[in-house]
Predicted model as a PDB file, atoms N, CA, C, CB and O in Angstrom, pLDDT in the B-factor column:
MODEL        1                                                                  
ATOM      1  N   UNK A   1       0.850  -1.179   0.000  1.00 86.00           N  
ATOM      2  CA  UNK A   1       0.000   0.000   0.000  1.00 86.00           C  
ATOM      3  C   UNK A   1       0.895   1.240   0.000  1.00 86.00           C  
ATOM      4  CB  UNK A   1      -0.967  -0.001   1.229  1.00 86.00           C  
ATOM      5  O   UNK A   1       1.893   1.304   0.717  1.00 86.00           O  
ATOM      6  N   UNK A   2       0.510   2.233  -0.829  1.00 91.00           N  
ATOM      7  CA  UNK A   2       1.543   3.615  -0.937  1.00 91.00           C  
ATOM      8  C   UNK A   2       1.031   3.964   0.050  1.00 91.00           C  
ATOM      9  CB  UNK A   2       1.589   4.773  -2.154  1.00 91.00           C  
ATOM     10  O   UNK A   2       0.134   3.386   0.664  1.00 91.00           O  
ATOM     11  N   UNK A   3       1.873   5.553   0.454  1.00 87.00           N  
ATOM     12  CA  UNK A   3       1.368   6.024   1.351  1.00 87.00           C  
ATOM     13  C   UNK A   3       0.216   6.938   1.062  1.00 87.00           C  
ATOM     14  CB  UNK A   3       2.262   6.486   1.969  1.00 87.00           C  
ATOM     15  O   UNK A   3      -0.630   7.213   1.913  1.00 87.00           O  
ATOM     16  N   UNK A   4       0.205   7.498  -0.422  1.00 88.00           N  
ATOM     17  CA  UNK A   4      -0.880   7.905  -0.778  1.00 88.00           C  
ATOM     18  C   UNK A   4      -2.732   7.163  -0.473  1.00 88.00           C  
ATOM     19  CB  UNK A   4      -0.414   7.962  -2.053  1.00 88.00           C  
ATOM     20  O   UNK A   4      -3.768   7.798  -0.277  1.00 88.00           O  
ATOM     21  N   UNK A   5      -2.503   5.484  -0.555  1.00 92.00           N  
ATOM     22  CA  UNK A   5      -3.368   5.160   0.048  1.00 92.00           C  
ATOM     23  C   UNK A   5      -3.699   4.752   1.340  1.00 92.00           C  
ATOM     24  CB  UNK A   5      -3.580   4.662  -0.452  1.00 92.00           C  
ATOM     25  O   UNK A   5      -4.545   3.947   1.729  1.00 92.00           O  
ATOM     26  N   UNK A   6      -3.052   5.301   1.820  1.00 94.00           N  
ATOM     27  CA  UNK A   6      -3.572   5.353   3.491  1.00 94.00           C  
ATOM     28  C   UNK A   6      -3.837   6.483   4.075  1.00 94.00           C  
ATOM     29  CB  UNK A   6      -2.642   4.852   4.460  1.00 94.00           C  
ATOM     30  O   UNK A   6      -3.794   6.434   5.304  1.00 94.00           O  
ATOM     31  N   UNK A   7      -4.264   8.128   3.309  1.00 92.00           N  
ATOM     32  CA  UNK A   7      -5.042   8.663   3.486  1.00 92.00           C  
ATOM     33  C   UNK A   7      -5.927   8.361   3.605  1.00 92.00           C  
ATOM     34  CB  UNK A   7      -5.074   9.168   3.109  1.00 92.00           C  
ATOM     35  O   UNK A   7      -6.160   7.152   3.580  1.00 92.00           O  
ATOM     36  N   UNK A   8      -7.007   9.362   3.818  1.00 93.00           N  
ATOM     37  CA  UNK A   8      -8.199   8.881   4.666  1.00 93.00           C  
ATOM     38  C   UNK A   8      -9.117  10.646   4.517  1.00 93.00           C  
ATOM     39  CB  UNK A   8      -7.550   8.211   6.711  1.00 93.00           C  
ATOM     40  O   UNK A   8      -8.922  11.426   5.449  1.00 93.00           O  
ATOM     41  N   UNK A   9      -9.759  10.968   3.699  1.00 91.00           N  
ATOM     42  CA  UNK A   9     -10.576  11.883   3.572  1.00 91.00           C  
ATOM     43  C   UNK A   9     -11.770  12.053   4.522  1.00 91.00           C  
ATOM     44  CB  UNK A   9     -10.914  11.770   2.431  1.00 91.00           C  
ATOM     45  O   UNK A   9     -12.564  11.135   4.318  1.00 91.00           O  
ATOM     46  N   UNK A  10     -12.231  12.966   5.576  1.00 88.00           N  
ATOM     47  CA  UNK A  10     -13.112  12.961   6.074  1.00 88.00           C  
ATOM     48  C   UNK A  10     -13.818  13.810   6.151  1.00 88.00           C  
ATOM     49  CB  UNK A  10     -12.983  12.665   6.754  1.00 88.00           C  
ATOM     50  O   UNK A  10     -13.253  14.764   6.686  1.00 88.00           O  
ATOM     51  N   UNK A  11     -15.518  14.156   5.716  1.00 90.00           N  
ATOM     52  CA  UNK A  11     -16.093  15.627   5.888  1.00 90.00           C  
ATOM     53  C   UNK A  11     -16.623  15.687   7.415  1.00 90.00           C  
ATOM     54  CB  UNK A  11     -17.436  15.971   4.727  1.00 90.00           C  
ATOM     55  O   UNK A  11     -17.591  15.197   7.996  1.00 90.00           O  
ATOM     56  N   UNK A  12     -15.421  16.606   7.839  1.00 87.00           N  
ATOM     57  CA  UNK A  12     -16.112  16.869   9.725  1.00 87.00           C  
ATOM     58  C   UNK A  12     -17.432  17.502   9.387  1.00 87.00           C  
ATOM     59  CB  UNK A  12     -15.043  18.264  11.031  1.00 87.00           C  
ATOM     60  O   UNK A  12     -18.445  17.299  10.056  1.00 87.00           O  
ATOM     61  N   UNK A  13     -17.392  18.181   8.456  1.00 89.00           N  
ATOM     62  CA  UNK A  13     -18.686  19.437   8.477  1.00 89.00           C  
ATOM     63  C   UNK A  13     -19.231  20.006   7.419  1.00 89.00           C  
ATOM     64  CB  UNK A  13     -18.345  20.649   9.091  1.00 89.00           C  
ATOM     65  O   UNK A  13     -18.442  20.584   6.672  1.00 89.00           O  
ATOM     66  N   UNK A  14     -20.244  20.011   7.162  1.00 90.00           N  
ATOM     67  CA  UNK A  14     -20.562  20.404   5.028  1.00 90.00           C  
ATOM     68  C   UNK A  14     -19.248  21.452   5.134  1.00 90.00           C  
ATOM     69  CB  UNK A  14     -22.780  21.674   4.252  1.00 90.00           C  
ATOM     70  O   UNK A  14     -19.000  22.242   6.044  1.00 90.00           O  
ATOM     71  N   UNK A  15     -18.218  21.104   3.455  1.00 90.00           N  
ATOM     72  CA  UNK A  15     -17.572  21.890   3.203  1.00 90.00           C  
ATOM     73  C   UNK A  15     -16.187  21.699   3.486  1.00 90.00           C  
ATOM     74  CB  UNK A  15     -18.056  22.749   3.613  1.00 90.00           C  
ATOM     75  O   UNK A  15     -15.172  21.727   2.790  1.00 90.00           O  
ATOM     76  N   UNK A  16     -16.463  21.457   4.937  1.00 92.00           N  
ATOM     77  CA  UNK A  16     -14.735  20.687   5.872  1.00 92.00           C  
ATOM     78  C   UNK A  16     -14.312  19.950   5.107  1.00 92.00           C  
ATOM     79  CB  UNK A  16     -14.727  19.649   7.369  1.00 92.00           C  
ATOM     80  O   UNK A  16     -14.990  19.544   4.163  1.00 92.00           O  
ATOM     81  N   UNK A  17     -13.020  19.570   5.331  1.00 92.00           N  
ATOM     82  CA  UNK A  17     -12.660  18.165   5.216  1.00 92.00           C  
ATOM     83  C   UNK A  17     -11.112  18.260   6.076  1.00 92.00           C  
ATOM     84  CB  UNK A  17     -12.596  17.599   3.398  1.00 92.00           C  
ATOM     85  O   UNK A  17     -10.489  19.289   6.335  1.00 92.00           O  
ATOM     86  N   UNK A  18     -10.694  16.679   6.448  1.00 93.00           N  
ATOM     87  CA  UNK A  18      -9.658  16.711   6.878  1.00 93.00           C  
ATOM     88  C   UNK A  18      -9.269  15.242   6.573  1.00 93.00           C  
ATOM     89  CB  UNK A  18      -9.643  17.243   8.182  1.00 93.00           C  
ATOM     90  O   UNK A  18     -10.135  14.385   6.748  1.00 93.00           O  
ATOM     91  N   UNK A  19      -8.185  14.919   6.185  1.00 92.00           N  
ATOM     92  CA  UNK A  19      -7.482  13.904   5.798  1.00 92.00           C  
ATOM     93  C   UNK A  19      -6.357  13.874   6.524  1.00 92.00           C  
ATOM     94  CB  UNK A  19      -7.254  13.895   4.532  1.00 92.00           C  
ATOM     95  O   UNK A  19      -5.540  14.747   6.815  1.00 92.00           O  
ATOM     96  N   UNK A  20      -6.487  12.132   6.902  1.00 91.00           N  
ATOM     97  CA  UNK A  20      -5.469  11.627   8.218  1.00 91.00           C  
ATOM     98  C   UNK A  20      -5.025  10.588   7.693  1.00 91.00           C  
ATOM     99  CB  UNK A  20      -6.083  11.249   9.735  1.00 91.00           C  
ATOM    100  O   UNK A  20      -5.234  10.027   6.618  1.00 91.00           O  
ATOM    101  N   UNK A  21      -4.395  10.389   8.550  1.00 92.00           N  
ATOM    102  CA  UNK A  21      -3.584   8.579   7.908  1.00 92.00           C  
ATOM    103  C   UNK A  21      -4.264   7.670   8.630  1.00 92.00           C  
ATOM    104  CB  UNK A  21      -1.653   8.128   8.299  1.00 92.00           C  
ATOM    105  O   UNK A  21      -4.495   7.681   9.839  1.00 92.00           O  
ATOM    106  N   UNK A  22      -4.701   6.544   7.458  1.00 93.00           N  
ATOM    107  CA  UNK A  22      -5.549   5.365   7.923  1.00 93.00           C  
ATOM    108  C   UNK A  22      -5.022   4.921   9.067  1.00 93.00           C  
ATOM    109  CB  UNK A  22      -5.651   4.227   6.987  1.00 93.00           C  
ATOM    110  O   UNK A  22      -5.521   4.943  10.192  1.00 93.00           O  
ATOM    111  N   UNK A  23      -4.088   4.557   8.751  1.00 94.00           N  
ATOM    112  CA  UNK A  23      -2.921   3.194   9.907  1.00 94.00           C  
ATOM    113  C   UNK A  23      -2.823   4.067  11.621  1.00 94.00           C  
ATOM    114  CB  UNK A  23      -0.361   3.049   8.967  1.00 94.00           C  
ATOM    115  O   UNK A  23      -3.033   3.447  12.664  1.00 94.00           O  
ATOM    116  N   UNK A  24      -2.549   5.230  11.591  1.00 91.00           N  
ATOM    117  CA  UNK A  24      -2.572   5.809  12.810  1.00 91.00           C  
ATOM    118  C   UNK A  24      -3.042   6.625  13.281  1.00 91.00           C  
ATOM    119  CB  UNK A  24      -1.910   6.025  13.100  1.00 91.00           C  
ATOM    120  O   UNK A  24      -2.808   6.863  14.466  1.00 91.00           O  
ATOM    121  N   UNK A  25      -3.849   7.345  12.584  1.00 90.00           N  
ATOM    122  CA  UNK A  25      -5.432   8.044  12.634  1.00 90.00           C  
ATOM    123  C   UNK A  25      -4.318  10.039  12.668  1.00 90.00           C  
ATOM    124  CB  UNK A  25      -6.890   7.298  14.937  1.00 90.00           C  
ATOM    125  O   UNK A  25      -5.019  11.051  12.647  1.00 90.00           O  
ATOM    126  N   UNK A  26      -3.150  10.159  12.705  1.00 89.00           N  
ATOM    127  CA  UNK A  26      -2.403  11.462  12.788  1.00 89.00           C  
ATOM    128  C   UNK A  26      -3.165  12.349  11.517  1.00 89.00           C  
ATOM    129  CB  UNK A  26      -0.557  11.206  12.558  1.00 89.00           C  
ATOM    130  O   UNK A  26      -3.303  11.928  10.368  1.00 89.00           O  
ATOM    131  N   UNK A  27      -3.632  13.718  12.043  1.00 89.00           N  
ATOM    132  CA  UNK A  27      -4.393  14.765  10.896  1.00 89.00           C  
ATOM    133  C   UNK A  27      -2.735  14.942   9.956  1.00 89.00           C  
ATOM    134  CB  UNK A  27      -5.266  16.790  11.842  1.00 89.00           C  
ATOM    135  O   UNK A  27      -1.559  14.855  10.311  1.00 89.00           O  
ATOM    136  N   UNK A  28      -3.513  15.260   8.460  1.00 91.00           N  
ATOM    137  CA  UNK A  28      -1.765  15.639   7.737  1.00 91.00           C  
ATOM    138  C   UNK A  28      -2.330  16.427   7.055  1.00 91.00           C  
ATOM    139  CB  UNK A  28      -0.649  14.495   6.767  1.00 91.00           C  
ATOM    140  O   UNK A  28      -1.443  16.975   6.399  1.00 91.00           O  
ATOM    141  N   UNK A  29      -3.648  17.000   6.689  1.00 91.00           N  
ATOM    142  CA  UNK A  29      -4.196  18.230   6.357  1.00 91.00           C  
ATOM    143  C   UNK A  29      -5.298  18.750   6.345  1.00 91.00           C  
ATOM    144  CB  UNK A  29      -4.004  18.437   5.553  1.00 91.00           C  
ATOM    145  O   UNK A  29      -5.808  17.797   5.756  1.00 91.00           O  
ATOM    146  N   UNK A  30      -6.168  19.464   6.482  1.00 92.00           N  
ATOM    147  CA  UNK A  30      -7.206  20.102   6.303  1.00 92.00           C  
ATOM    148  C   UNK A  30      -7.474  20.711   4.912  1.00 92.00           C  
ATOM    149  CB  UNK A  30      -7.197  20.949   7.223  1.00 92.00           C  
ATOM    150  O   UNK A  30      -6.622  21.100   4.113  1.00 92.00           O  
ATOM    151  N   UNK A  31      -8.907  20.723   4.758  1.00 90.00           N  
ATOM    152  CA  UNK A  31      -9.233  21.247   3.969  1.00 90.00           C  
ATOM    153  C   UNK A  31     -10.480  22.016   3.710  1.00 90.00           C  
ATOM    154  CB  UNK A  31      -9.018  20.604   3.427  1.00 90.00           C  
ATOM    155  O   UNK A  31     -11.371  21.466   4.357  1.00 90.00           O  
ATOM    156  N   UNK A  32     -11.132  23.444   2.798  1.00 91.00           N  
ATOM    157  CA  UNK A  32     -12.689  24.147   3.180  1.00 91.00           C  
ATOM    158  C   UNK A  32     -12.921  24.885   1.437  1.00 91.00           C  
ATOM    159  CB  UNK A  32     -12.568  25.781   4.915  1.00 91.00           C  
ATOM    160  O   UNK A  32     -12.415  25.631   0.599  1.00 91.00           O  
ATOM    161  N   UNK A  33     -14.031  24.040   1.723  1.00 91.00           N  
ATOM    162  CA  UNK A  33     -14.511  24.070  -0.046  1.00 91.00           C  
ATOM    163  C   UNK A  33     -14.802  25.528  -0.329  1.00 91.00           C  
ATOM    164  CB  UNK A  33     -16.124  23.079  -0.496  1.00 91.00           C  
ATOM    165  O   UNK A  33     -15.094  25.628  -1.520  1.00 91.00           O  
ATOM    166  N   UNK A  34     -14.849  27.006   0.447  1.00 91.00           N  
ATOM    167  CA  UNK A  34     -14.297  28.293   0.286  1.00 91.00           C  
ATOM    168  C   UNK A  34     -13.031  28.602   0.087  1.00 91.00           C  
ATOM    169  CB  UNK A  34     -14.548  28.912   1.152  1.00 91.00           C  
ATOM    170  O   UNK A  34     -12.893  29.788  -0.215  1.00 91.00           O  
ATOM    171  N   UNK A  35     -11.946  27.927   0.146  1.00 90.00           N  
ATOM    172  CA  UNK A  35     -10.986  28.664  -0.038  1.00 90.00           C  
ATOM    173  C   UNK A  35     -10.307  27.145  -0.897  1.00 90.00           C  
ATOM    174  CB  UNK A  35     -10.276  29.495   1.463  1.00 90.00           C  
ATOM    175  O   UNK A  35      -9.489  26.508  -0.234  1.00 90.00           O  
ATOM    176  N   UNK A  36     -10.570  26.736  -1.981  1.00 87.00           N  
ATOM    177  CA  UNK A  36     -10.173  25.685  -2.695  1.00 87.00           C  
ATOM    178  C   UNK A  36      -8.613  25.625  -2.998  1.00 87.00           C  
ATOM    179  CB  UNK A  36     -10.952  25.699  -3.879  1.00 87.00           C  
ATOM    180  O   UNK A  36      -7.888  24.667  -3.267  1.00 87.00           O  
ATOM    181  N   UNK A  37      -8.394  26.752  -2.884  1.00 87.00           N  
ATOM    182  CA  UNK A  37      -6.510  26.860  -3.642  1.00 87.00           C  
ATOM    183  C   UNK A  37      -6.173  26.760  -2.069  1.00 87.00           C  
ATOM    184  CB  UNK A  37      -5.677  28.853  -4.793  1.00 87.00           C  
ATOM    185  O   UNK A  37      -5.153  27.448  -2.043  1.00 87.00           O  
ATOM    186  N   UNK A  38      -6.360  26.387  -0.892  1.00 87.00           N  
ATOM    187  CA  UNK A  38      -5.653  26.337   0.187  1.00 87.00           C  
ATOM    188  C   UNK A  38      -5.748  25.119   0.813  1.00 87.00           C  
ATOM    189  CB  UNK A  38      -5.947  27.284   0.966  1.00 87.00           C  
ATOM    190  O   UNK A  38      -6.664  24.453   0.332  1.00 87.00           O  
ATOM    191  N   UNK A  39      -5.271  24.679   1.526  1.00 86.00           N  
ATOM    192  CA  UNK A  39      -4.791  23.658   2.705  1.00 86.00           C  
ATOM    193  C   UNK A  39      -4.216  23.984   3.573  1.00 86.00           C  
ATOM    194  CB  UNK A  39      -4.089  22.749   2.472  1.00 86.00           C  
ATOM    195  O   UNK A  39      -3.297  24.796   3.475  1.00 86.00           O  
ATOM    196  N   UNK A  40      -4.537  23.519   4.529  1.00 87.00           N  
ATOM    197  CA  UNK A  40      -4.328  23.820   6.389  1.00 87.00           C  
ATOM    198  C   UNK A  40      -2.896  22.582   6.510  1.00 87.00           C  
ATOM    199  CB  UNK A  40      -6.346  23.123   7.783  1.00 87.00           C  
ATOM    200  O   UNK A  40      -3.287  21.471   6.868  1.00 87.00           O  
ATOM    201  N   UNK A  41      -1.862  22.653   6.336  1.00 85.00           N  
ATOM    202  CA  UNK A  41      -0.763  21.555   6.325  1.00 85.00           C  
ATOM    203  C   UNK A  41      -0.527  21.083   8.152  1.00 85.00           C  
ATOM    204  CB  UNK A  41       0.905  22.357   5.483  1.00 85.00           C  
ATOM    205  O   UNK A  41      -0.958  21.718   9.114  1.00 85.00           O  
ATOM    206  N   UNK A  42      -0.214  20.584   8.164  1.00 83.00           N  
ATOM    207  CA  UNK A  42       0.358  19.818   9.772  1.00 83.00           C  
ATOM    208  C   UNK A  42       1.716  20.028   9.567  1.00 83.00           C  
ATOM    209  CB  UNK A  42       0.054  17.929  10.120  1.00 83.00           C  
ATOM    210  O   UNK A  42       2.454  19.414   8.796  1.00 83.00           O  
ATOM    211  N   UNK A  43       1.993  20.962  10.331  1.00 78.00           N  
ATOM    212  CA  UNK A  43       3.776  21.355   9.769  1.00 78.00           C  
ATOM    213  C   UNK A  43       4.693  20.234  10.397  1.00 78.00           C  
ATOM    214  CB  UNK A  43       4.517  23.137  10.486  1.00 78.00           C  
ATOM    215  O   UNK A  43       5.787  19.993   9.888  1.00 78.00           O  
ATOM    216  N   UNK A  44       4.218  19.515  11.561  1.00 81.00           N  
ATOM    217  CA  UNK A  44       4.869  18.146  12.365  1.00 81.00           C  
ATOM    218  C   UNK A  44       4.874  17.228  11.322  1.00 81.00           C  
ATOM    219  CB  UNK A  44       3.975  17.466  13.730  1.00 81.00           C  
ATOM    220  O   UNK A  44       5.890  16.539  11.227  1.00 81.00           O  
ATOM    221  N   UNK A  45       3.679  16.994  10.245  1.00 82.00           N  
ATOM    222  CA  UNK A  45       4.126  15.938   9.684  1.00 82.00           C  
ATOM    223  C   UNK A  45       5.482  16.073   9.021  1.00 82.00           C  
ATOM    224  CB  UNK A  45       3.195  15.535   8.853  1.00 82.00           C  
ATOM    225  O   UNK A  45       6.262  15.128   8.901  1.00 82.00           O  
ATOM    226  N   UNK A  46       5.672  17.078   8.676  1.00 82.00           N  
ATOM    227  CA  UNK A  46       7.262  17.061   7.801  1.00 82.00           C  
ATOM    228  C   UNK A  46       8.607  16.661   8.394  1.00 82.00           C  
ATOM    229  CB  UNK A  46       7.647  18.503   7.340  1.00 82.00           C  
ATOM    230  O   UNK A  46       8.981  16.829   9.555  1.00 82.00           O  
ATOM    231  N   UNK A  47       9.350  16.030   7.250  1.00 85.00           N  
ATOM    232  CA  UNK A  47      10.851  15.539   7.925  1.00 85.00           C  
ATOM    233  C   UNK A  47      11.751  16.209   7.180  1.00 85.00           C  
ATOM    234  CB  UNK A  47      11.267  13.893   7.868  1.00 85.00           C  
ATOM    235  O   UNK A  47      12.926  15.847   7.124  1.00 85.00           O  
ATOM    236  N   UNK A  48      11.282  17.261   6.531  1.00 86.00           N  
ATOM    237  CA  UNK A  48      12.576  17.738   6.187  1.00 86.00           C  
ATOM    238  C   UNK A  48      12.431  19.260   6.875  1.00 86.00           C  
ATOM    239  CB  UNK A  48      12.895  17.676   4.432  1.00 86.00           C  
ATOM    240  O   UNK A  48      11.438  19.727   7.432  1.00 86.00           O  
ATOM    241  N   UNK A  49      13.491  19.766   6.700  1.00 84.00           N  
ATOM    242  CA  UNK A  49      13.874  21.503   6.969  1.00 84.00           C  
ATOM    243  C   UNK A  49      12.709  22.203   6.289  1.00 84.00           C  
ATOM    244  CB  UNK A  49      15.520  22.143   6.155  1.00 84.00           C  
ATOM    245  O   UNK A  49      12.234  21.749   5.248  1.00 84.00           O  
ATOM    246  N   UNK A  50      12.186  23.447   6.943  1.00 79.00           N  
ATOM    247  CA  UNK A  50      11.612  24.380   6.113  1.00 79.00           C  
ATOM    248  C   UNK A  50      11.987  25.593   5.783  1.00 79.00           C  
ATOM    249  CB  UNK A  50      10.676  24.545   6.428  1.00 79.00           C  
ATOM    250  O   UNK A  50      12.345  26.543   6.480  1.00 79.00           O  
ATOM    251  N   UNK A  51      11.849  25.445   4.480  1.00 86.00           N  
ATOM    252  CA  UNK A  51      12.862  26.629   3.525  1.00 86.00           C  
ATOM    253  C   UNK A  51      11.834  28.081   3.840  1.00 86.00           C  
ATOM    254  CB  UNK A  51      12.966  26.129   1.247  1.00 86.00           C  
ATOM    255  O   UNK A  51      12.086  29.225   4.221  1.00 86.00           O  
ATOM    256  N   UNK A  52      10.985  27.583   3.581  1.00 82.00           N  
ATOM    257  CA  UNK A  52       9.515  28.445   3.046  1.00 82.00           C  
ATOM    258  C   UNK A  52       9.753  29.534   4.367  1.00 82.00           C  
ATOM    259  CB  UNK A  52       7.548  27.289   3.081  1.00 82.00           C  
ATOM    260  O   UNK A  52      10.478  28.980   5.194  1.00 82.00           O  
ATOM    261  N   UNK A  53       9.434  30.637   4.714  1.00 79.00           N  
ATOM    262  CA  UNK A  53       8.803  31.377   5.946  1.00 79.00           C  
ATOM    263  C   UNK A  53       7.291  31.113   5.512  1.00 79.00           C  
ATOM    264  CB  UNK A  53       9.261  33.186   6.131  1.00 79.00           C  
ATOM    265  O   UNK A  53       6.843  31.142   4.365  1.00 79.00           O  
ATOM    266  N   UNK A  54       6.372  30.757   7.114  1.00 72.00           N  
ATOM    267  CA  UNK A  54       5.132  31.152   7.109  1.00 72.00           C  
ATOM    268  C   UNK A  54       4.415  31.897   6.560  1.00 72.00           C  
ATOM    269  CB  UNK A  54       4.940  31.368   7.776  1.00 72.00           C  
ATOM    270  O   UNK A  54       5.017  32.486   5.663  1.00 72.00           O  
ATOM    271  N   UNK A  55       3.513  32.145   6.639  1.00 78.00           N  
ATOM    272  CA  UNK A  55       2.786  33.293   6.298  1.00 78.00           C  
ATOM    273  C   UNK A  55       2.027  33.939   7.410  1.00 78.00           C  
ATOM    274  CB  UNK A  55       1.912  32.973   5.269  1.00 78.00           C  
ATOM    275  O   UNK A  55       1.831  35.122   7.688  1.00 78.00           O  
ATOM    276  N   UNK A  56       1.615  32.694   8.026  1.00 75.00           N  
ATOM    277  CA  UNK A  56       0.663  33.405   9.733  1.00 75.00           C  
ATOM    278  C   UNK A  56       0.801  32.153  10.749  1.00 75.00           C  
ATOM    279  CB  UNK A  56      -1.619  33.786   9.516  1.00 75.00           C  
ATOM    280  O   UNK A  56       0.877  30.977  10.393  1.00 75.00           O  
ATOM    281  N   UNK A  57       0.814  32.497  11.711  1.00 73.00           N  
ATOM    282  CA  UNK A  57       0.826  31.832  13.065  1.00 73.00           C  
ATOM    283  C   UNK A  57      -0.622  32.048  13.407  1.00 73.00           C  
ATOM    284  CB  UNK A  57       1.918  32.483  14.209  1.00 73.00           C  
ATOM    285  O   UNK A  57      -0.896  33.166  13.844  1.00 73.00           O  
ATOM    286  N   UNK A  58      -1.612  31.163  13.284  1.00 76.00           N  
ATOM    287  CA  UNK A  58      -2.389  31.773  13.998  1.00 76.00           C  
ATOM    288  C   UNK A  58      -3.218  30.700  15.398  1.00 76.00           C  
ATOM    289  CB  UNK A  58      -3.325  32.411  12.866  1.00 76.00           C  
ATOM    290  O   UNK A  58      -3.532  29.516  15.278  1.00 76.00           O  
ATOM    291  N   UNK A  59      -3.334  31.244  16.172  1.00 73.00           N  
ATOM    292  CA  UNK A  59      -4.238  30.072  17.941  1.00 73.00           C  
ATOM    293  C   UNK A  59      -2.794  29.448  17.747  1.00 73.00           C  
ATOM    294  CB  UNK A  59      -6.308  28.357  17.735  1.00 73.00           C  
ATOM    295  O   UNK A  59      -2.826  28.425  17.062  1.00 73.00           O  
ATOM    296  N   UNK A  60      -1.752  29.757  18.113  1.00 77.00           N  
ATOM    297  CA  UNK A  60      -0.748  28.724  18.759  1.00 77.00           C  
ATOM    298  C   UNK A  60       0.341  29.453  19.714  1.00 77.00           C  
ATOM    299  CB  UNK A  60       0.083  27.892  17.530  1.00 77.00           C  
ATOM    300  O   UNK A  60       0.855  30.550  19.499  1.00 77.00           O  
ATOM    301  N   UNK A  61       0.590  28.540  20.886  1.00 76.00           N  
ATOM    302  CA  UNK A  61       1.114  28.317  21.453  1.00 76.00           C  
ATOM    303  C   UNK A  61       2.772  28.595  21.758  1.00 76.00           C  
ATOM    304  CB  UNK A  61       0.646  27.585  21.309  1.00 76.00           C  
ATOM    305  O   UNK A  61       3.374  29.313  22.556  1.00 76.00           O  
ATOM    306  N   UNK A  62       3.162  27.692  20.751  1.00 71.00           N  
ATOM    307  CA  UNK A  62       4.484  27.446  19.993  1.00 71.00           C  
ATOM    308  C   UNK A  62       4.408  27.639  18.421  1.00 71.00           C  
ATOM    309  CB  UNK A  62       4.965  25.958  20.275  1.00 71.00           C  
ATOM    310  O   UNK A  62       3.504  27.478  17.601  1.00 71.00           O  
ATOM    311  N   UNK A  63       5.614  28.013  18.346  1.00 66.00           N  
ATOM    312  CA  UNK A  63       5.137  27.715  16.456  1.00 66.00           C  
ATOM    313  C   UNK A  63       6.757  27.851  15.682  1.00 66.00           C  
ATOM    314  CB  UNK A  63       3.705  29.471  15.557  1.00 66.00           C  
ATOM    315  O   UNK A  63       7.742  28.449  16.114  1.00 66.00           O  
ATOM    316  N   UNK A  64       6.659  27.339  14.848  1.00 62.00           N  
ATOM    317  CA  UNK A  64       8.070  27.305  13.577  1.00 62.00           C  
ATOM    318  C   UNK A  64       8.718  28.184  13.882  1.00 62.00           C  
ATOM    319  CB  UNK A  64       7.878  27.542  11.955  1.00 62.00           C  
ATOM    320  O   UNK A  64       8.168  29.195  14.318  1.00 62.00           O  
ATOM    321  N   UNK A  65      10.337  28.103  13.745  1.00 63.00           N  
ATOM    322  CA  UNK A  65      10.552  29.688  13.356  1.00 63.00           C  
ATOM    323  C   UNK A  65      11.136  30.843  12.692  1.00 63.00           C  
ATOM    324  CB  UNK A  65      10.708  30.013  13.889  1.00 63.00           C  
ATOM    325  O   UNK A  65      10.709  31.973  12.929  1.00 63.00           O  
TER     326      UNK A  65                                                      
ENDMDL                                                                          
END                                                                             
């Protein structure tokens, strides 16, 4: 099985969606049928370095930096 198929698409809410990994239930993105060109990423899922700067921090705690 790729890892592509062990996503897991779910509509929390007309419009929502959030996709997790089958095998260990971890969120790896969000998604909201208003803003189609975007995704909510899980910046933990990543293993590599991030090149990119953010764009917004937003409700957190801790964050990238």
């Amino acid at each position: 099985m790729t890892r592509a198929e062990k996503l897991t698409d779910f509509e929390s809410s007309p419009a929502v969606g959030r996709v997790f990994c089958s095998v260990c239930g971890s969120r790896i993105f969000g998604r909201h049928d208003a803003i189609p060109d975007t995704i909510r990423l899980r910046i933990g899922t990543l293993d590599t370095p991030v090149t990119a700067r953010p764009a917004a921090h937003i409700f957190v705690g801790s964050k990238a930096e």
